[in-house]
C-alpha positions in Angstrom: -15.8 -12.4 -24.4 -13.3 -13.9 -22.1 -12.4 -16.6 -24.6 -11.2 -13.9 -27.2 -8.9 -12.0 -24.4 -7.6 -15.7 -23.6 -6.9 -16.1 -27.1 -5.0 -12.9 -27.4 -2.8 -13.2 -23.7 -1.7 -16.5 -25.5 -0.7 -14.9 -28.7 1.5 -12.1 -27.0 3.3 -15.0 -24.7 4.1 -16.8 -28.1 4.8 -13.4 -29.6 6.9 -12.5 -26.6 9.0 -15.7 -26.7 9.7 -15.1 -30.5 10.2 -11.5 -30.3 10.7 -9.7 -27.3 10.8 -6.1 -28.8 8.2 -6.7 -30.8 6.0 -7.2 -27.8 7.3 -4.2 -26.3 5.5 -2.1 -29.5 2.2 -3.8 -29.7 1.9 -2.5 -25.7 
């Protein structure tokens, strides 16, 4: 479902802006 991997490549670029590290764990 390409929407759903669009939704989540948007929420680790939010995720990334607020929390860099925490990024850096969820990959």
């Amino acid at each position: 479902m390409a929407w759903k991997v669009e939704i989540e490549a948007a929420a680790e670029r939010e995720l990334d802006k607020l929390d860099p590290q925490n990024a850096k764990r969820i990959l």
